[in-house]
N, C-alpha and C positions, 0 to 999 in steps of 0.2 A: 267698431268705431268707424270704418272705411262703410261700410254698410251707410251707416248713419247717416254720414257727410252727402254720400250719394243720393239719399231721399231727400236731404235737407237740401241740395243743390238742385233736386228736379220740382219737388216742390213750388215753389214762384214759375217756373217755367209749366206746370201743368197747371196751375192757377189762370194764367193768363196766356195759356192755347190758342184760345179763339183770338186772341191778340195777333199774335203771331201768324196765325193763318191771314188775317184780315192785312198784313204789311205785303202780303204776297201778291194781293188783288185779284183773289179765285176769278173773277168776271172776266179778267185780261188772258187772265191764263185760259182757262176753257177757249175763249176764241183761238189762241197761240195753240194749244194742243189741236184743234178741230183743225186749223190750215196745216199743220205737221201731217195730221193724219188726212187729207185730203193729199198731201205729196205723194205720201207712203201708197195710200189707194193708186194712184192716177201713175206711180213709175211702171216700169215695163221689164216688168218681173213673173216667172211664169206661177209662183206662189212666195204666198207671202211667212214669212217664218216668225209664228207667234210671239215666240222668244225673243225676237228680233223687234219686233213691235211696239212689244209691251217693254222692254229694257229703253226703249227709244221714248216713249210716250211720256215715261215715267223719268227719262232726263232730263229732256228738254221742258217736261214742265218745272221740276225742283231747277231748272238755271234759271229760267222763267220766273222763280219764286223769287231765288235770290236780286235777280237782277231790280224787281220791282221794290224788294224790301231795300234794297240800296236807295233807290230811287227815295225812296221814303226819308231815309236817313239825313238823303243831301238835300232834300227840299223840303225841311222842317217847319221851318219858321216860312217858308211861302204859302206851305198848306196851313198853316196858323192864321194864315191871312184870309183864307177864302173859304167861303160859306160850304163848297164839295166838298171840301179834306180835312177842312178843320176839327172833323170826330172820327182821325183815325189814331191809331195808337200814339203816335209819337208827340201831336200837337196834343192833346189831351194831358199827358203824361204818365202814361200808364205804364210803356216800357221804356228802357233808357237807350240813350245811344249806344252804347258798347254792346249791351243785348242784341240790339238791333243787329249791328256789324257782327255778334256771332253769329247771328241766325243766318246774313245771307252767305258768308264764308263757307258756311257749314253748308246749305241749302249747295251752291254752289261747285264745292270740291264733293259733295254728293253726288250729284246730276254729272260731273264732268267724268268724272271716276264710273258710272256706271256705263255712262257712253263710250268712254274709250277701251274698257275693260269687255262690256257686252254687245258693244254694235259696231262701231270701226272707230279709229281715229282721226279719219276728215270730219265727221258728223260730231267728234268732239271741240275737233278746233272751228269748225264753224259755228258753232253754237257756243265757244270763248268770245270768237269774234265778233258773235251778235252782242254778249252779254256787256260786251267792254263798248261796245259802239252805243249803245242803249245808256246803261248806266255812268259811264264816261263821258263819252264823246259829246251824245244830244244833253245827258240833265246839268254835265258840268260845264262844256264850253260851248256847243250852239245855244242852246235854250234862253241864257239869257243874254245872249247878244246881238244876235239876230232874228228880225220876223220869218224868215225862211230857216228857221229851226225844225219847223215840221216837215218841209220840203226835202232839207240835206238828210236828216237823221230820221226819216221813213224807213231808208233802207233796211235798218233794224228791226224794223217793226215785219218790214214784209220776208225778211228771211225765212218764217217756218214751214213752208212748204219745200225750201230745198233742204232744210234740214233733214224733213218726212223722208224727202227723195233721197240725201245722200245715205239717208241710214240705211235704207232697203238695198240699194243698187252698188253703193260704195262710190260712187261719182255723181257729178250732177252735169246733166244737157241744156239745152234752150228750152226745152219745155219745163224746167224747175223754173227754170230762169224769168221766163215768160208766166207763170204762177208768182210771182213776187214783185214782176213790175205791174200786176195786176193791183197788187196790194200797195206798193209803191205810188201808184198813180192816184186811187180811192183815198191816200191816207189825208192829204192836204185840203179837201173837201169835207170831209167826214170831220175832221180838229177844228176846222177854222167854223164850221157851223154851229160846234160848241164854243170855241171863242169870241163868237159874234153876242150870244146872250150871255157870255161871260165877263166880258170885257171889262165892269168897272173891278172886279175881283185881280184879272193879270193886270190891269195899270196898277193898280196897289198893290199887288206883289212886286211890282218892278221884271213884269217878263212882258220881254216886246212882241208881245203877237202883233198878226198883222191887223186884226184887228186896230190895235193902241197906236199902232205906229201911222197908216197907212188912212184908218175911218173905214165904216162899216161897208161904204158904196162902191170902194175900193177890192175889198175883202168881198163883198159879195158879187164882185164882177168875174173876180179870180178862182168863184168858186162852181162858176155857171161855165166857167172857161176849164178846167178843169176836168170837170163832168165830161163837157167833149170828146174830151180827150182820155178819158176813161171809157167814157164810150168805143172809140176808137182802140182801143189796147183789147178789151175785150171781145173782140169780135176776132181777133188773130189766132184764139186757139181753133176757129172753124176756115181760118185762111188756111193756117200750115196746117188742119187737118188731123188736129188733136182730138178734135170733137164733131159731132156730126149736128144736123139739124134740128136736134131738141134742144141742145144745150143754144144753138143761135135764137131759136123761138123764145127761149126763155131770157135769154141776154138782152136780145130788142127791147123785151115788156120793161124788164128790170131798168133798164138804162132809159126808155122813154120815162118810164114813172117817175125817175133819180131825175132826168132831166125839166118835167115836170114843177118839182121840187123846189132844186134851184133857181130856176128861170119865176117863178112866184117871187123866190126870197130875194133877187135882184130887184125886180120889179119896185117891190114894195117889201120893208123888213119891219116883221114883227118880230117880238121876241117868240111868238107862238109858232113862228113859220118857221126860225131860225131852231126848236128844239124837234119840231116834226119832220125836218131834214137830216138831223143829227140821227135822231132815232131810227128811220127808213135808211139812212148810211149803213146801218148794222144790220139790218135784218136783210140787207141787196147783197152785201156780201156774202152772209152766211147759206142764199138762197140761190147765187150766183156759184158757189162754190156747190153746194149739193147739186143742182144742175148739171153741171158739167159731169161729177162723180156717175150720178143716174145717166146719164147719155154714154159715159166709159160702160158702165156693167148691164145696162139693160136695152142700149139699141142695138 
């Protein structure tokens, strides 16, 4: 009979798997893993302990998961609103809420539990504190009250690289530090590019991007300004000498082209300019980040 119950109770839940993986945002997560593991590479550690890695990689992504299926849970009806989200599980109604809320609890005291048990327990509570900062902080109370929601609750977003760092090392320095106000500085450019051809979607959701609040001339002045200043942040790993001159060759390009970009989309805003900015925000990072990694192991 307990048999039985047990199939009967996993059944729905293996039925709609791909559900469930899809509230996690495999897309978000991969980048959140790939900045962990670019931490984990770049600390200063004389070998790296596979065990240690893989227990790490494999946490902070399941908090990773939970945090985003939260996310899902509390922005239901705003993703019912708009054209990106409105075919994900929960606006659809494929899963329920309470499902929902098991899955990231579960996903969650997973991920925490493996970290504190296999890699240390800083690397657990800061990757609590991302997950609460994330799924609390920015989708409950910044997000929809303020247009620098993107701004304050960055900070969340750009933690995984000292995650990477605190797992390996057991502390984290200025140069974890410095990898996350890298990410910190990119995030508000990188959002507000997709809020720019987004905009009538957040006004009808009722979230004040700055978009809605401010007008697009505004928004796109903040986002050329920005850029500078990213520029600016990224050139410090070969100031204080974290990195050597490949990784600045490649920083210049990256940051002239990002610059490029946005200096177009102030100019003049199209919707076309505003998604080919967005999309080149993704690929500067991910290229900006291997960059540096290749200039650690191979100059």
């Amino acid at each position: 009979m307990e048999t039985y119950s047990m199939f009967a109770f996993a059944r729905p839940a293996m039925k709609h798997a791909g559900e469930y993986v899809a509230l996690t945002k495999p897309r978000v997560i991969t980048l959140i893993v790939f900045c962990a593991f670019i931490g984990m590479l770049l600390a200063p550690v004389e070998r790296l302990a596979l065990g240690t890695v893989l227990a790490a990689t494999i946490g902070i992504a399941l908090v990773a998961g939970a945090a985003a299926a939260l996310n899902c849970l509390i922005e239901q009806k705003i993703d019912a609103v708009m054209a990106r989200t409105r075919a994900r599980p929960l606006p659809r109604g494929v899963l329920s809420s309470s499902a929902t809320l098991l899955w990231s609890v579960g996903l969650c005291a997973t991920g925490l539990g493996i970290l504190l048990w296999w890699v240390n327990p800083l690397t657990a509570w800061l990757t609590l504190a991302t997950f609460l900062g994330y799924a609390i902080v920015y989708t409950v109370i910044l997000k929809p009250l303020t247009p620098q929601n993107i701004v304050i609750g960055g900070l969340s977003g750009a933690m995984p690289p000292v995650l990477g760092w605190a797992a390996v090392t057991g502390s984290v320095s200025g140069e974890a530090w410095l990898l996350a106000l890298i990410i910190f500085v990119w995030t508000p450019p990188h959002f507000w590019a997709l809020a720019l051809y987004r905009t009538r979607e957040y006004a009808a959701a009722g979230i004040p991007m700055l978009p809605v609040t401010h007008g697009s001339q505004y928004t796109r002045l903040h986002i050329f300004l920005y850029t500078w200043l990213l520029t600016a942040v990224t050139l410090m790993p070969f100031v204080i000498r974290m990195s050597g001159w490949l990784y600045l060759l490649v920083a210049v390009v990256l940051d002239g082209i990002f610059l490029v970009y946005t200096w177009q989309l102030m100019q003049k805003y199209s919707e076309q300019a505003a998604k080919k900015t967005f999309r080149y925000s993704i690929f500067y990072l991910s290229a900006l980040f291997s960059a540096l990694l290749l200039d650690h192991y191979l100059v």
